[in-house]
C-alpha positions in Angstrom: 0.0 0.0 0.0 1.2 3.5 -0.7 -0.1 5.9 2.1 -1.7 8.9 1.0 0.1 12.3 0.7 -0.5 14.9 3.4 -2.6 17.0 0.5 -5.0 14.0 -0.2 -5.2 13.4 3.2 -6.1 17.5 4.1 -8.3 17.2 0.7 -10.5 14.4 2.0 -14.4 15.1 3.9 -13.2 13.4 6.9 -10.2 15.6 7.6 -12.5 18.2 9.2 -14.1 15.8 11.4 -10.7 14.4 12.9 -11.1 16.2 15.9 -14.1 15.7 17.6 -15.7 18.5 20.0 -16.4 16.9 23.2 -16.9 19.7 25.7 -15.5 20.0 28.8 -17.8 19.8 32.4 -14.4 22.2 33.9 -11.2 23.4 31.9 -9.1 26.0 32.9 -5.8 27.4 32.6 -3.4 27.1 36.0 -0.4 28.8 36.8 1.9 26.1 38.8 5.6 25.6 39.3 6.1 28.8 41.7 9.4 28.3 43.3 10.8 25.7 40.9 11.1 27.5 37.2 7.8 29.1 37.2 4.8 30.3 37.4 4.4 28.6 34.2 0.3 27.9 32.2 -0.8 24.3 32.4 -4.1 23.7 30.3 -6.5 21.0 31.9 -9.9 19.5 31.4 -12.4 17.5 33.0 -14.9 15.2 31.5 -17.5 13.8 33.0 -19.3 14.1 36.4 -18.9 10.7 37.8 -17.4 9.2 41.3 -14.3 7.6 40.0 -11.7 10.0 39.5 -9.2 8.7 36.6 -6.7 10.6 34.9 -4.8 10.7 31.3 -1.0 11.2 31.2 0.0 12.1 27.4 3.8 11.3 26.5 6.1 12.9 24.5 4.2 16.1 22.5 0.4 15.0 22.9 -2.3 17.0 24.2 -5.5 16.5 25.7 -6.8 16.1 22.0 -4.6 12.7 21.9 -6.8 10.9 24.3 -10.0 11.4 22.5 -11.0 7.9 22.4 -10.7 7.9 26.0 -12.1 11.1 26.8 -15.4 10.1 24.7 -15.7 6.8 26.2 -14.8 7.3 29.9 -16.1 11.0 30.6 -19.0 11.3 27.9 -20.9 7.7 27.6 -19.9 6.7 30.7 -19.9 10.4 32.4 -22.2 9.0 34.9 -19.4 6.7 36.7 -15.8 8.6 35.4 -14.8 12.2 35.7 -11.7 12.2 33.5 -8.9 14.7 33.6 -6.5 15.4 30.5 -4.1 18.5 31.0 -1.1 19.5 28.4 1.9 19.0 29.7 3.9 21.6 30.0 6.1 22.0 26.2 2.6 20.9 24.7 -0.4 22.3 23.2 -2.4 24.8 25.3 0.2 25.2 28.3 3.3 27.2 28.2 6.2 26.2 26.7 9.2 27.7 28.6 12.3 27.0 27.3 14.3 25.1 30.3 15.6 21.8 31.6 12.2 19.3 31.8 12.2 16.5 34.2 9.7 14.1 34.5 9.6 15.2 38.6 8.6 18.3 37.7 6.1 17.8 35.3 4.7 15.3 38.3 4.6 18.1 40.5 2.8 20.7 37.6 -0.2 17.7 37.6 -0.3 17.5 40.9 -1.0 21.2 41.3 -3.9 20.7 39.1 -5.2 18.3 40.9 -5.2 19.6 44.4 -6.9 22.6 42.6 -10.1 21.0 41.6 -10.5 19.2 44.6 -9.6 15.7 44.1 -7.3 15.3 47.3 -9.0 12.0 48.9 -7.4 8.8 49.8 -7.5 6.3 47.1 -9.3 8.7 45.1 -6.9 8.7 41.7 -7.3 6.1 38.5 -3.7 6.8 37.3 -3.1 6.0 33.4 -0.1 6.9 31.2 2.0 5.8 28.1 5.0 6.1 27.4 6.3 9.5 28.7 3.2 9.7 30.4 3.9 6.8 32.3 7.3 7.9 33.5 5.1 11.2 34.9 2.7 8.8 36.6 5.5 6.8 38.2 7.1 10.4 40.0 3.2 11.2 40.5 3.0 7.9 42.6 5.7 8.6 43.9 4.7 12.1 45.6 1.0 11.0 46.6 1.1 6.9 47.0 -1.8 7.3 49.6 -4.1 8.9 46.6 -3.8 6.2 43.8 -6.8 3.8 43.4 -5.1 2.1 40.6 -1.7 3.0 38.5 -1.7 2.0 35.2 1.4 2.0 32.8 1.5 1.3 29.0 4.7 1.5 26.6 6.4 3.1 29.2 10.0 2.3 31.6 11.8 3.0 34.5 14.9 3.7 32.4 15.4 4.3 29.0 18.5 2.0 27.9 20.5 4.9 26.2 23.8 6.4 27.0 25.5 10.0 26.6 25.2 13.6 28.0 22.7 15.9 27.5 24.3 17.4 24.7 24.3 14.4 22.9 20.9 13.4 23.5 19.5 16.6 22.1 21.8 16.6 19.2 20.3 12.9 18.8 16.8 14.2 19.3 17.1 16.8 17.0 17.9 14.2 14.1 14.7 12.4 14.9 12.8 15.7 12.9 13.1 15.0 9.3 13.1 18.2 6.9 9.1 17.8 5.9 6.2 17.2 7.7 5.0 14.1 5.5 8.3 12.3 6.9 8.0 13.7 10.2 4.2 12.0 9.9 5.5 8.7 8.5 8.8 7.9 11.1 6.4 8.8 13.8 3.8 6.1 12.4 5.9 3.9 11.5 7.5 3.6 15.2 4.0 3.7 16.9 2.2 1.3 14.8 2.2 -2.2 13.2 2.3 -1.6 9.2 -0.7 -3.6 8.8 -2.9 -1.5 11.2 -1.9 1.2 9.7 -3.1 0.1 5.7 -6.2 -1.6 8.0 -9.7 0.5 7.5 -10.3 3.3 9.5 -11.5 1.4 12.6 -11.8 4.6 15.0 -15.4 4.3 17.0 -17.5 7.9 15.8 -19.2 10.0 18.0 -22.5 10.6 17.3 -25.7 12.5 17.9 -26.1 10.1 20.7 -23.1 11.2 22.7 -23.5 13.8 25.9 -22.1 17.2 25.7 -20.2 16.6 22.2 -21.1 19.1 19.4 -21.9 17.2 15.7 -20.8 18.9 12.9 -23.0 18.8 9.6 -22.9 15.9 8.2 -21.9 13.7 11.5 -17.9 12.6 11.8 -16.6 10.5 8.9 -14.6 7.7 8.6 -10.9 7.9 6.6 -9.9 5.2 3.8 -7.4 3.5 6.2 -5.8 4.0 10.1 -2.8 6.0 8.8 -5.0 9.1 6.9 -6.8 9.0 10.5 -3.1 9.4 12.4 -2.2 11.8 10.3 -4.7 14.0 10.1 -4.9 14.1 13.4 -1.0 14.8 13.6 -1.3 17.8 11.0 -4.6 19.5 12.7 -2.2 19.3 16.0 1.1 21.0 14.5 3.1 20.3 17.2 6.4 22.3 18.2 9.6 21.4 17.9 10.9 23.1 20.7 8.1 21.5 22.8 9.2 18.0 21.5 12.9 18.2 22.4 12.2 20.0 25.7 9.8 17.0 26.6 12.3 14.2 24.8 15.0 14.8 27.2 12.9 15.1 30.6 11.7 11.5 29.0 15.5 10.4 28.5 16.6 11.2 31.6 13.6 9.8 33.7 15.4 7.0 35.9 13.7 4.9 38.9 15.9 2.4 40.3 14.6 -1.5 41.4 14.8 -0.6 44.9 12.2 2.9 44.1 10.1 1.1 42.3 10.0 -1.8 45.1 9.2 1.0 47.3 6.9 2.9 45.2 4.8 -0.5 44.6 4.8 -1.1 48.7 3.4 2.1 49.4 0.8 2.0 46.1 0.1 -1.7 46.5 0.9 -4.1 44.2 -2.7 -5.2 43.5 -3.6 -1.7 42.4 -0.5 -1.8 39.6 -0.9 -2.8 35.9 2.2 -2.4 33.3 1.2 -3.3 29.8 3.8 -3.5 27.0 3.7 -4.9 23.1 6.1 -7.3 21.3 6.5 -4.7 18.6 6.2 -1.2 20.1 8.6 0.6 17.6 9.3 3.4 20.4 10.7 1.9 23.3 10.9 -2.0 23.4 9.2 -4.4 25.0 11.9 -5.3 27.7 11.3 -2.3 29.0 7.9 -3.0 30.2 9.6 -7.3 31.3 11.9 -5.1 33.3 8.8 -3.2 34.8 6.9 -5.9 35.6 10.2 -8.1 37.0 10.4 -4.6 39.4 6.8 -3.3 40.3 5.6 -7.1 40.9 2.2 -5.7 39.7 -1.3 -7.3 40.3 -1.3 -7.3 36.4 1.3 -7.6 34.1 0.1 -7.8 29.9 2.9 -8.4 27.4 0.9 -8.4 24.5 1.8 -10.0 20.9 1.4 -7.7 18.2 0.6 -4.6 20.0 2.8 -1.4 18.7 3.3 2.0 21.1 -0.3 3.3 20.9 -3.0 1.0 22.3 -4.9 4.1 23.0 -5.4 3.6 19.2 -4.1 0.8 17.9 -6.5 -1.4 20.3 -9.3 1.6 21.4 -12.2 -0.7 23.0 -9.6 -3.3 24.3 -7.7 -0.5 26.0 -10.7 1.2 27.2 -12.3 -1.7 28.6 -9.2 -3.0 30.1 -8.9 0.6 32.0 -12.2 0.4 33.0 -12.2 -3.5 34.6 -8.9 -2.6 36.6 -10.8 1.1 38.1 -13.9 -1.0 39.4 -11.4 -3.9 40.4 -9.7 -1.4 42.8 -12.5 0.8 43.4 -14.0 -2.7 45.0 -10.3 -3.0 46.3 -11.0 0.1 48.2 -14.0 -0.9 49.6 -12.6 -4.2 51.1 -9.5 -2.3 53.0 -11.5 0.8 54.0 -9.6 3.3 52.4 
């Protein structure tokens, strides 16, 4: 298959449609990191109105837009049970972008801020999920607040990425990872995220509808594209995401590092039960003995290594994921109820 340019893709009826307009029940605009860099923007939103609490950790570059799938499903048709936060982290779409030295600790630190601020400061209270960079955030998160997490989930993600050399390096490595056009930047980033024949596969993303609470239809409803790739990348151009923003992230994600004996702790003070890491054979981005070596060190109450599965279960595997995320919140929310806390 020969995937379609970036002007066919922009040309076709469903490129309009690749973002869908799910509105908010709270968003706002927070200024954290006082004392330590800032005060800095971080964009958030919440979906939904429901008891369980469960937040969205984006990696490297993606926005709350990114978790769409998740957004629709947890925090509109099931807005009942979920209320669903999704924030950019700083570097990333609607937050600030200072140009400094990230660390994953830090970023940590800006979601906790937002989270104190709407309110959500119970015991056992927080549905943790995030990939890759994302993950690495939720493990600092964990680390800061291990009496708040209900459940910690962590996909495509490690406690160490297996790369040498000094910062310099590492950006100058970065830097190489941005090809001169868009359409290549599109394709490597595809290409690592996702199995070639799920990308050539028909668009199998799950529409929103009239049907779905507090999400605005456009004329004509949301289409479908001819295949999974014209979705990813039209999604990619609509977000034209900043370089800057990328390498800032890329090396907080480089240099995130939690030891055995952390993550031994981390999952004592958690609970093991309350831990899922999920990893695939053929995630292009960071391989899947990163996630064996998670697993061998968190001890979690569920570890997935999962055949065929690329970087991007969010979209590669969307009801799977989804309904995976939800079993393991009402697992531990019954968890919860059992220990009294």
């Amino acid at each position: 298959m020969v995937f379609p340019s970036i002007e066919e893709i922009s040309n076709s009826p469903a490129f309009r449609t690749a973002i869908w307009k799910l509105e908010p029940h709270q968003s706002g605009l927070l200024p954290v990191a006082t004392g330590r860099g800032g005060p800095l923007n971080i964009s958030w939103e919440v979906h939904g109105e429901g008891p369980m609490k469960l937040i969205l950790i984006g990696g490297i570059s993606l926005t709350k837009i990114d978790w769409q799938p998740q957004t629709m499903y947890f925090g509109h048709e099931h807005g009942d049970k979920f209320s669903v936060l999704v924030i950019d982290n700083r570097g990333a779409g609607e937050s600030d972008k200072p140009v400094m030295r990230y660390r994953t600790s830090e970023m940590a630190r800006d979601l906790l801020e937002v989270v104190d601020h709407i309110g959500w400061t119970g015991a056992r209270q927080l549905h943790i999920s995030g990939g890759s960079m994302g993950g690495m955030i939720a493990q600092e998160f964990a680390v800061l607040v291990p009496e708040r997490i209900a459940s910690l989930n962590l996909h495509c993600t490690a406690a160490k990425l297996e790369s040498d050399g000094t910062l310099a390096e590492v950006t100058e490595r970065l830097k190489s990872l941005f090809p001169k056009s868009l359409e290549s930047e599109i394709r490597l980033t595809a290409d690592g995220c996702f199995p070639r024949e799920w990308l050539e596969a028909t668009d199998e993303a799950q529409l929103p509808d009239q049907n779905t609470p507090k999400c605005k239809v456009p004329e004509g409803g949301y289409k479908k594209f001819e295949s999974n790739y014209a979705r990813f990348a039209a999604q990619e151009i609509h977000m034209r995401r900043t370089k800057s923003g990328f390498l800032l992230q890329a090396v907080a994600g480089f240099f995130h590092q939690k030891s055995p004996e952390q993550l031994r702790d981390l999952a004592d003070k958690v609970g093991r039960e309350r831990i899922m890491v999920l990893h695939g054979t053929v995630d292009g981005m960071i391989s899947v003995d990163h996630g064996r070596k998670l697993i061998e060190y968190l001890e979690p109450g569920k570890g997935l290594i999962v055949e065929g599965l690329g970087h991007a279960p969010i979209y590669q595997r969307t009801r799977w994921f989804n309904e995976l995320l939800e079993e393991r919140c009402m697992l531990c929310e019954k968890l919860k109820e059992s220990q009294g806390t």
